[in-house]
C-alpha positions as CSV (number, residue, x, y, z in Angstrom):
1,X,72.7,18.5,-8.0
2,X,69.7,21.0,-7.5
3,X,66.9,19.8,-6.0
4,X,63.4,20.4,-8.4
5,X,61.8,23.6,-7.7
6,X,58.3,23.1,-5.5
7,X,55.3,25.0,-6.5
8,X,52.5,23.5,-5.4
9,X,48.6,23.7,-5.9
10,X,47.0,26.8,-7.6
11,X,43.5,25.8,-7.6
12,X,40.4,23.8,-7.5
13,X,40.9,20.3,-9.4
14,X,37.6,19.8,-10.7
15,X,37.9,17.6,-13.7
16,X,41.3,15.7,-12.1
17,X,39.0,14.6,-9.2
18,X,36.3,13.8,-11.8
19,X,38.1,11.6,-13.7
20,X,40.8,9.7,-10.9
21,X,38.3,7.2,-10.5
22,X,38.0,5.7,-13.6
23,X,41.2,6.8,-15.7
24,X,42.6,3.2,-15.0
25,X,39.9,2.1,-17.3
26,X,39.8,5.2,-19.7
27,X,43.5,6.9,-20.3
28,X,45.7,3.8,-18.9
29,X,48.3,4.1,-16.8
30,X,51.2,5.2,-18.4
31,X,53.3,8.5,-18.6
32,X,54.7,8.8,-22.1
33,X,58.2,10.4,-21.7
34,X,60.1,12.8,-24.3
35,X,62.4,11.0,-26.4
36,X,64.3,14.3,-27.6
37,X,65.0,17.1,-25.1
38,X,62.5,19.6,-26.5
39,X,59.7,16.9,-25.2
40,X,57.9,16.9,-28.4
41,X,57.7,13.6,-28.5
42,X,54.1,12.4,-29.4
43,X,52.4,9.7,-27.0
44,X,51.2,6.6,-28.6
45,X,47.6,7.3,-28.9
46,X,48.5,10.6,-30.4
47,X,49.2,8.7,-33.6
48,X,45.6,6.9,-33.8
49,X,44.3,10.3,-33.4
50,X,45.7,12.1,-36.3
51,X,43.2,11.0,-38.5
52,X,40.3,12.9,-37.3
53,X,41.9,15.4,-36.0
54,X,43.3,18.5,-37.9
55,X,47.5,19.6,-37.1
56,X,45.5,23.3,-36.7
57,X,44.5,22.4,-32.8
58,X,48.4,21.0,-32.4
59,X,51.4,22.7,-31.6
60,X,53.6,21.4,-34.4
61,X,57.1,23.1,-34.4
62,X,60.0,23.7,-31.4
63,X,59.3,27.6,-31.9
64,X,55.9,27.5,-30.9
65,X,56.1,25.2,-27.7
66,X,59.4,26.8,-26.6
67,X,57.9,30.4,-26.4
68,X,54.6,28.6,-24.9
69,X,57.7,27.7,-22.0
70,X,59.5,30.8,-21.9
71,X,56.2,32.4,-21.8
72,X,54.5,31.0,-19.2
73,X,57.6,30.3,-16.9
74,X,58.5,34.1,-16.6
75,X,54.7,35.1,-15.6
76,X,54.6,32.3,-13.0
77,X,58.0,33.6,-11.6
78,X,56.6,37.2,-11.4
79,X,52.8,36.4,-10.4
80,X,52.6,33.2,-8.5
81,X,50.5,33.3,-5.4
82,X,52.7,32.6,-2.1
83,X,50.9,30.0,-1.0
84,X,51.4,27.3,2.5
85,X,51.7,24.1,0.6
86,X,54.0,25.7,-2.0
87,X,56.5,27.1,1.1
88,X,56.2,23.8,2.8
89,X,57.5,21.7,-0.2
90,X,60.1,24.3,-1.6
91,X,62.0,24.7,1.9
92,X,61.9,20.8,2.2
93,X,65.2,18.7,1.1
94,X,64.2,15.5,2.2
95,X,62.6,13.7,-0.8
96,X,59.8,11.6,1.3
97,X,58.8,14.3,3.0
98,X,58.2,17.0,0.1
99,X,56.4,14.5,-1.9
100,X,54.3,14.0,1.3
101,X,53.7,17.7,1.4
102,X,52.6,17.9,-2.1
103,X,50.8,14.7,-2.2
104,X,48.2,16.3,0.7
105,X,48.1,20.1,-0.9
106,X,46.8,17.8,-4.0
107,X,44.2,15.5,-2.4
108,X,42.7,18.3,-0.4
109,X,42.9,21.2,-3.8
110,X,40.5,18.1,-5.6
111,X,37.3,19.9,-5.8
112,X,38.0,22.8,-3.3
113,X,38.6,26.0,-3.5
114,X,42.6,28.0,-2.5
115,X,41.3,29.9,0.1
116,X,39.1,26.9,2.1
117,X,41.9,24.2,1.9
118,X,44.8,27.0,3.2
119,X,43.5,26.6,6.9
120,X,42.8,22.5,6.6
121,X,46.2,22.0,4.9
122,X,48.3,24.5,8.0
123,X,46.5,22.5,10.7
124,X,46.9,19.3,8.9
125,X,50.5,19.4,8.6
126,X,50.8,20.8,12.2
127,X,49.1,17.7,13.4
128,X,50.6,15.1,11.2
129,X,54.0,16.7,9.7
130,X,55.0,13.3,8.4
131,X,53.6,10.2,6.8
132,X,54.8,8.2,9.7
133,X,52.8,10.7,11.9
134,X,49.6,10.4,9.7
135,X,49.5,6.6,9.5
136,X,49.1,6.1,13.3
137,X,46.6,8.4,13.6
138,X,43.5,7.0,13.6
139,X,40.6,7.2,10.7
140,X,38.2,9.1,13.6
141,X,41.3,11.9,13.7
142,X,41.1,12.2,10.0
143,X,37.5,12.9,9.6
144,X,37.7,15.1,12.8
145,X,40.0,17.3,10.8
146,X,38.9,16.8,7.5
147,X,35.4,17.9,8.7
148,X,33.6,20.3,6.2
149,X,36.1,19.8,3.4
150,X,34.0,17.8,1.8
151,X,34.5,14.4,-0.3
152,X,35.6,12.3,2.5
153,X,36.9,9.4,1.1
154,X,39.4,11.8,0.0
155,X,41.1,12.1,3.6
156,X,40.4,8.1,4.5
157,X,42.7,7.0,1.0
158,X,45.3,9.3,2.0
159,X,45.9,8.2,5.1
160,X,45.5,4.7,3.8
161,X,48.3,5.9,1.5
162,X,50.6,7.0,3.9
163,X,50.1,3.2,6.1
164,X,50.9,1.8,2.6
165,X,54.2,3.8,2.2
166,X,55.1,2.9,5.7
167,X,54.7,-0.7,6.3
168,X,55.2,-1.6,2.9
169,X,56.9,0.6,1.2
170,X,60.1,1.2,4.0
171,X,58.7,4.7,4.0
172,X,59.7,6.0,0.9
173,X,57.2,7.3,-1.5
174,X,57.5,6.3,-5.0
175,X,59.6,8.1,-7.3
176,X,57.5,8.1,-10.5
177,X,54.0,8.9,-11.7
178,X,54.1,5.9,-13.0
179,X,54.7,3.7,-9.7
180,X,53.0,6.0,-7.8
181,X,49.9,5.6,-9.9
182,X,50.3,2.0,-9.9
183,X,51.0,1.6,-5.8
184,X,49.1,4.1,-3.8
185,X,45.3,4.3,-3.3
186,X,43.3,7.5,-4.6
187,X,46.2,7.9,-6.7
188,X,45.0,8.5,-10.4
189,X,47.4,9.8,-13.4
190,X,46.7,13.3,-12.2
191,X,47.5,13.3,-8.8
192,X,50.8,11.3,-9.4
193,X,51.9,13.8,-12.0
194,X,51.4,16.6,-9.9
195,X,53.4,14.9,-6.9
196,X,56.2,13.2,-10.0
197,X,56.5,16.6,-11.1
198,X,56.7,18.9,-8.4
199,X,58.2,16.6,-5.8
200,X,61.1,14.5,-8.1
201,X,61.2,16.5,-11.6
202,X,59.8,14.0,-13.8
203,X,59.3,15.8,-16.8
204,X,55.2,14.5,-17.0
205,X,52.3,16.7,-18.0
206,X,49.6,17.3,-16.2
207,X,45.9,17.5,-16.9
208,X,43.2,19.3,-14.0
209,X,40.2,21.6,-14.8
210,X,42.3,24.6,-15.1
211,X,44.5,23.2,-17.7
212,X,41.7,22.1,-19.6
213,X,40.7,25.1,-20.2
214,X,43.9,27.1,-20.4
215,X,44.6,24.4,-23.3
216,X,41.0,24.6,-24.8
217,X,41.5,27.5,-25.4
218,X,45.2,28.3,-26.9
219,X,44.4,25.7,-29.0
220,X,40.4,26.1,-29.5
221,X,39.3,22.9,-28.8
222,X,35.4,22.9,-28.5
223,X,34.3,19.8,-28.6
224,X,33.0,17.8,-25.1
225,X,37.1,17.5,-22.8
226,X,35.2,14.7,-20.8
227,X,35.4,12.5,-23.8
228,X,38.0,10.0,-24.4
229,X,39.4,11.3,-27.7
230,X,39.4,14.8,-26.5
231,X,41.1,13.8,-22.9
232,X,43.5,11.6,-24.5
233,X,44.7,14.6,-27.0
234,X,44.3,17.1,-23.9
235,X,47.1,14.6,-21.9
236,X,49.5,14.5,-24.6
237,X,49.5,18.7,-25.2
238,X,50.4,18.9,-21.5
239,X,52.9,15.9,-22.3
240,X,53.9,17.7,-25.4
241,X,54.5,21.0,-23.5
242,X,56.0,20.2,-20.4
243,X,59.3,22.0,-19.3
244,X,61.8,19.2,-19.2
245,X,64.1,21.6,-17.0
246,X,61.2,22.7,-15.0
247,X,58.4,20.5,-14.6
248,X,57.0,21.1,-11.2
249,X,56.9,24.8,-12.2
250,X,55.6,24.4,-15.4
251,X,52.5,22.4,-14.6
252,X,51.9,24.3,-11.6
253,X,52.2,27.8,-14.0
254,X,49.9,26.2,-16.1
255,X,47.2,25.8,-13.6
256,X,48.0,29.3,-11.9
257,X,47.2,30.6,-14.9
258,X,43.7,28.8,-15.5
259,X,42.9,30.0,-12.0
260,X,43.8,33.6,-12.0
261,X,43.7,34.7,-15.6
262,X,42.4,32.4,-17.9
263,X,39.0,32.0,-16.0
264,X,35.9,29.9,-16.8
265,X,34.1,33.9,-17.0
266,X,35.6,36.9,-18.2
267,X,39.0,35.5,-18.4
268,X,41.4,38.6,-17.9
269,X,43.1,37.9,-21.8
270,X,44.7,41.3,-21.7
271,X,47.6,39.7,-18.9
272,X,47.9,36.4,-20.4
273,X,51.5,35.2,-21.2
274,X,50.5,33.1,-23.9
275,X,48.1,35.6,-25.8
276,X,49.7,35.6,-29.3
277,X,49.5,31.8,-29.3
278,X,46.1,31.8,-28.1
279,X,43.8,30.8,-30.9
280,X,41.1,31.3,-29.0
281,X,41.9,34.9,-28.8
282,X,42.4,34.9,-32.8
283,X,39.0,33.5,-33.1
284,X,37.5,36.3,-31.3
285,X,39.8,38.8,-33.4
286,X,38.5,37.2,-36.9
287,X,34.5,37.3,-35.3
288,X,35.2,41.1,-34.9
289,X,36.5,41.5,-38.0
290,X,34.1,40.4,-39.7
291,X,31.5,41.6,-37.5
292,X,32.9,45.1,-38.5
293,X,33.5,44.7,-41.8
294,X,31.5,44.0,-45.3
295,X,33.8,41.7,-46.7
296,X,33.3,39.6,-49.8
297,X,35.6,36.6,-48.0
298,X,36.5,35.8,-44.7
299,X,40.0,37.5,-42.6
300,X,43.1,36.0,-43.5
301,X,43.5,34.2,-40.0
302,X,43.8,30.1,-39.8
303,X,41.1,27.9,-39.0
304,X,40.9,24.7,-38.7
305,X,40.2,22.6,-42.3
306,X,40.4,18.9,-41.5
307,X,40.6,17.0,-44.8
308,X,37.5,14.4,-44.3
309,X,34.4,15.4,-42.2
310,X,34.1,17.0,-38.9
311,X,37.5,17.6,-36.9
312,X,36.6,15.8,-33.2
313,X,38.7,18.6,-31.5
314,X,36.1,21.8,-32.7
315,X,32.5,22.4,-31.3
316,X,29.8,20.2,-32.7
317,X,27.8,21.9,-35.7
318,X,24.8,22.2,-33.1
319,X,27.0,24.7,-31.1
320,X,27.6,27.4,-33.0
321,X,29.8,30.7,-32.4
322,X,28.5,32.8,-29.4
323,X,29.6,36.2,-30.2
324,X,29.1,37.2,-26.1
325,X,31.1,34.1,-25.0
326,X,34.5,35.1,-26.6
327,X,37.5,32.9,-26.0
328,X,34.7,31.5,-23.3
329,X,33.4,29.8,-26.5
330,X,36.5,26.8,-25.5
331,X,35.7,24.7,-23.9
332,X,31.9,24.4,-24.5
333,X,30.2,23.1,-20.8
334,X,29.0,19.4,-20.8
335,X,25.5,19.4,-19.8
336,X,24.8,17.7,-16.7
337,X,22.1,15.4,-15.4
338,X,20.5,17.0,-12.3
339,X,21.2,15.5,-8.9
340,X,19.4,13.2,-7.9
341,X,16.7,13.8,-5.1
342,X,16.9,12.3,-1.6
343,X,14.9,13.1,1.5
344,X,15.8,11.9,5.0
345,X,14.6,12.7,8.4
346,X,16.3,13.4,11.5
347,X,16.4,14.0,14.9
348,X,18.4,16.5,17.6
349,X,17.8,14.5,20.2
350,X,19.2,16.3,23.8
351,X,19.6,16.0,27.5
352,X,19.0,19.5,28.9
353,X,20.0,18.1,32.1
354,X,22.5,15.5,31.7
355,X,25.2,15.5,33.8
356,X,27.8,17.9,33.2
357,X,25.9,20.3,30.6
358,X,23.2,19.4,27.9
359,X,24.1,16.6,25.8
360,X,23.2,15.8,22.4
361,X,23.0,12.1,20.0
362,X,25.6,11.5,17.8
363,X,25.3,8.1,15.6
364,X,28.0,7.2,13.2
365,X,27.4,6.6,9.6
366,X,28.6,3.0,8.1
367,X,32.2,2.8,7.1
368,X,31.2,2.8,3.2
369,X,29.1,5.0,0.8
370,X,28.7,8.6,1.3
371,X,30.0,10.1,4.3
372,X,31.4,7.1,5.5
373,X,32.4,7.1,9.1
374,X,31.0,10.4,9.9
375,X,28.7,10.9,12.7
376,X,25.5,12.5,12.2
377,X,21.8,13.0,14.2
378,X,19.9,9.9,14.1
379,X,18.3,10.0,10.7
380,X,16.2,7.8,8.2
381,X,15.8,7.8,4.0
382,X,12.5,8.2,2.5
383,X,10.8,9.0,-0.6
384,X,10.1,11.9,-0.9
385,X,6.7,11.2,-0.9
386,X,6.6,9.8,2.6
387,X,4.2,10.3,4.8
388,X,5.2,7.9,7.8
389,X,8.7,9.5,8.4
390,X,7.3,10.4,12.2
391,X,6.7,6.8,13.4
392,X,10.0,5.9,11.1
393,X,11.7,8.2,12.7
394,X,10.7,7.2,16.2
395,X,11.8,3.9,15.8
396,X,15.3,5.2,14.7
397,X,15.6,6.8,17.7
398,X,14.4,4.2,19.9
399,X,16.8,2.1,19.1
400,X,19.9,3.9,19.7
401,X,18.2,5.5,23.0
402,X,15.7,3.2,24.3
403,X,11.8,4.4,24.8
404,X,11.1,8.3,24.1
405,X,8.2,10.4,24.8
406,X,7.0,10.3,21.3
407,X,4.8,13.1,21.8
408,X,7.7,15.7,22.3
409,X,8.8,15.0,19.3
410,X,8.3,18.6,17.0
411,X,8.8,19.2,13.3
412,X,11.3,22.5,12.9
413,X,11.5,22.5,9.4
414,X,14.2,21.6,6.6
415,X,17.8,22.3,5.9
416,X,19.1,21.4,2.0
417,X,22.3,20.5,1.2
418,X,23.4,19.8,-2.1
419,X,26.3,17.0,-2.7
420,X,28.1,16.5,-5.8
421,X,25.6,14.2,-7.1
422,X,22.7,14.4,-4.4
423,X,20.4,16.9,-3.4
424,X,19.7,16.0,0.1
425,X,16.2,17.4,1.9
426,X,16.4,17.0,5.5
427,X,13.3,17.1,7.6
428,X,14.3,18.4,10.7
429,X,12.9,17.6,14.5
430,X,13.9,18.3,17.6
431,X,13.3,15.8,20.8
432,X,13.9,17.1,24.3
433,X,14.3,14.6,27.5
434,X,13.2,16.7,29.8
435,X,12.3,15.8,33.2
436,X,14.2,11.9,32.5
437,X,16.6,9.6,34.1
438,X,19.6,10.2,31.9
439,X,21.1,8.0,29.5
440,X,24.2,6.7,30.5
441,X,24.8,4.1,28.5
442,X,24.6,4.2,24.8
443,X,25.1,1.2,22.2
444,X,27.8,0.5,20.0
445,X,28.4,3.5,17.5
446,X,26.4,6.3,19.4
447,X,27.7,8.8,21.6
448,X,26.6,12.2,23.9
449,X,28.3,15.5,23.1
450,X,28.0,18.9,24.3
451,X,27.6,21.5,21.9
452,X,30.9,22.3,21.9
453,X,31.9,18.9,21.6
454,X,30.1,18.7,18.4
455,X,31.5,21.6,16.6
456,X,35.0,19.5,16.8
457,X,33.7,16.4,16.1
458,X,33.7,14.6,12.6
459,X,30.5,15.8,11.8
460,X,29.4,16.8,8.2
461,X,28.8,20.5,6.9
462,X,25.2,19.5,6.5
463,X,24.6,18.3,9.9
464,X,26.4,21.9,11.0
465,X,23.5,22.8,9.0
């Protein structure tokens, strides 16, 4: 029997990442499977859709989803990037260990970009080519390495993962998106259809940013993709579409596709596989038409005529056509609240003269909440309207060091560094001990680095910063 071909991870996996958290609540669990070979098979909540929705944004015969296949299967085999993870997991005939190799390309591709995870994912598997090799490492490794990737609860619930799949699991990975889903932390309905897929074959659909769009848009779907009805009909067109022969392939040609071609601006429409089907692309045709033209009725192309009231699949009546947006019309951006705005101050606090080079504090963040477990320059929270964060910050640094000169203490200025969610001011001061017995002893969860020390240690980009 041939093993499942392996191509794995294309590009950033925005709205997957987005949505793992809370899909359990939203989408349910459940991977509805093909009942015919074609796959046309319609999932269950397909059915309660229909009714608001009009058959124009569906694919609704063989014809059309077997050239959307053939289609997009014999660009990927032509254009596909040649990519680590992708090597790793096609070379790899042992079934624990491929789904291993795609199950890390995965977690780490979740909000980052191809070419920053390449470098993180080679010296990750060089360090931990196994999941019996990552679950005795220790959580202070994976931070180390997972340093400036970002998101790093990411890199915690894999290894947690992997400890699962060893100790309780006899050290086989789960073979379906549905047990995998169900058994592993951090796993969410993406994540184990990407590793069913690629890894074992099952014939599941899968659903990240860049298949959002790609279907958006072949199908010109405008409304909000974050909401339920729209994710729920997104899900079962990649369930709908899926290769059944080629699964791993197909989902992964399907985000290539979104990431090289079908872009979020100026998409390169002129190479995509899957042009004529594009209705997108026969949207902007029909706009041009008529632009052109004085014509007593509109072109003779299809649009979408739901029988009752507004179709919850097209744009909302407040968004209307953008003639510079093109096909970029689908999908429309959800507007987003602004971060939220947090200042803190903090401290380098050094030894010039410790023993053995200059030495600088490291304290470690709690084990929960964001950047758990890192370790970072003493540092306190305040408004942002503060105006005691000198003496605050004093007694931070007091006691993880013990009395200070306060009055070397100097203001340098301030870094910003914008999380996900959090725009994070830092007020920055220096402290130098010069001229002082050094510290030799620190408390529980503080420590003395060298410079050089600190650039390898699990330390966030912002305190790099």
């Amino acid at each position: 029997m041939r093993k499942p071909r392996a191509a794995v991870g294309s590009g950033h996996r925005k709205q997957a990442a987005s949505q793992e958290g809370r899909e359990k609540h939203t989408l349910g669990s459940s991977q509805a499977k093909p009942s015919a070979p074609d796959g046309l098979a319609r999932q269950p909540e397909e059915v309660v859709l229909q009714a608001s929705i009009s058959p124009y944004h569906l694919f609704r015969d063989t014809a059309e989803v077997t050239a959307f296949r053939g289609n997009l299967l014999s660009w990927y085999d032509r254009e596909k990037r040649d990519l680590p993870w992708r090597r790793q997991a096609e070379d790899e005939v042992d079934l624990d260990k491929r789904a291993y190799a795609v199950w890390v390309s995965e977690v780490m591709l979740q909000q980052t970009q191809v070419a920053t995870v390449i470098n993180y994912y080679t010296r990750w598997m060089q360090k931990w080519p196994t999941l019996q090799d990552l679950a005795s490492a220790s959580l202070e490794e994976v931070n180390q390495l997972w340093a400036g990737l970002g998101y790093y609860s990411r890199g915690r619930r894999l290894q947690e993962g992997a400890r699962k799949v060893v100790e309780e699991l006899g050290g086989h990975m789960p073979r379906t998106a549905e047990t995998l889903q169900q058994l592993l932390p951090g796993v969410g309905r993406y994540t184990a259809g990407a590793i069913a897929s690629i890894a074992f074959g099952q014939a599941t659909g899968v659903v990240d940013g860049n298949v959002v769009r790609v279907l958006c848009r072949v199908r010109a779907i405008g409304a909000d993709p974050s909401s339920t009805v729209v994710s729920q009909q997104l899900w079962s067109l990649a369930q709908q579409l899926v290769d059944p022969a080629r699964p791993g392939d197909f989902n992964q040609a399907a985000m290539e596709l979104g990431a090289t071609v079908c872009t979020p601006q100026r998409p390169h429409c002129s190479q995509c596989p899957v042009q004529n089907l594009c209705r997108a692309r026969q949207r902007v045709e029909q706009e041009q038409l008529s632009a052109s033209q004085s014509l007593l009725g509109s072109p003779d192309i299809e649009k979408c005529a739901p029988n009752t009231g507004q179709c919850q699949l097209c744009p909302p009546p407040t968004q209307p056509w953008d003639q510079t947006l093109g096909v970029a019309n689908f999908p429309r951006k959800a507007s987003r609240r602004p971060p939220r705005e947090v200042c803190s101050a903090t401290c380098v606090l050094e030894q010039p003269r410790a023993l053995g080079g200059a030495r600088i504090l490291l304290v470690q963040r709690p084990k929960s909440g964001l950047l758990a477990g890192l370790w970072e320059f003493p540092s306190v929270t305040l408004e942002p309207s503060e105006k005691h964060q000198y003496k605050a910050l004093m007694q931070e640094l007091q006691s993880w060091a013990g009395p200070l000169p306060a009055a070397g203490l100097q203001h340098l200025g301030e870094v910003v560094h914008i999380f996900s969610h959090i725009k994070l001011t830092y007020q920055v001061y220096s402290l130098a001990l010069e001229g002082q017995t050094p510290v030799t002893t620190t408390p529980p969860g503080a420590r003395w680095l060298t410079r050089e020390e600190f650039h390898t240690a699990a330390v966030s980009t912002a305190m790099k910063k």
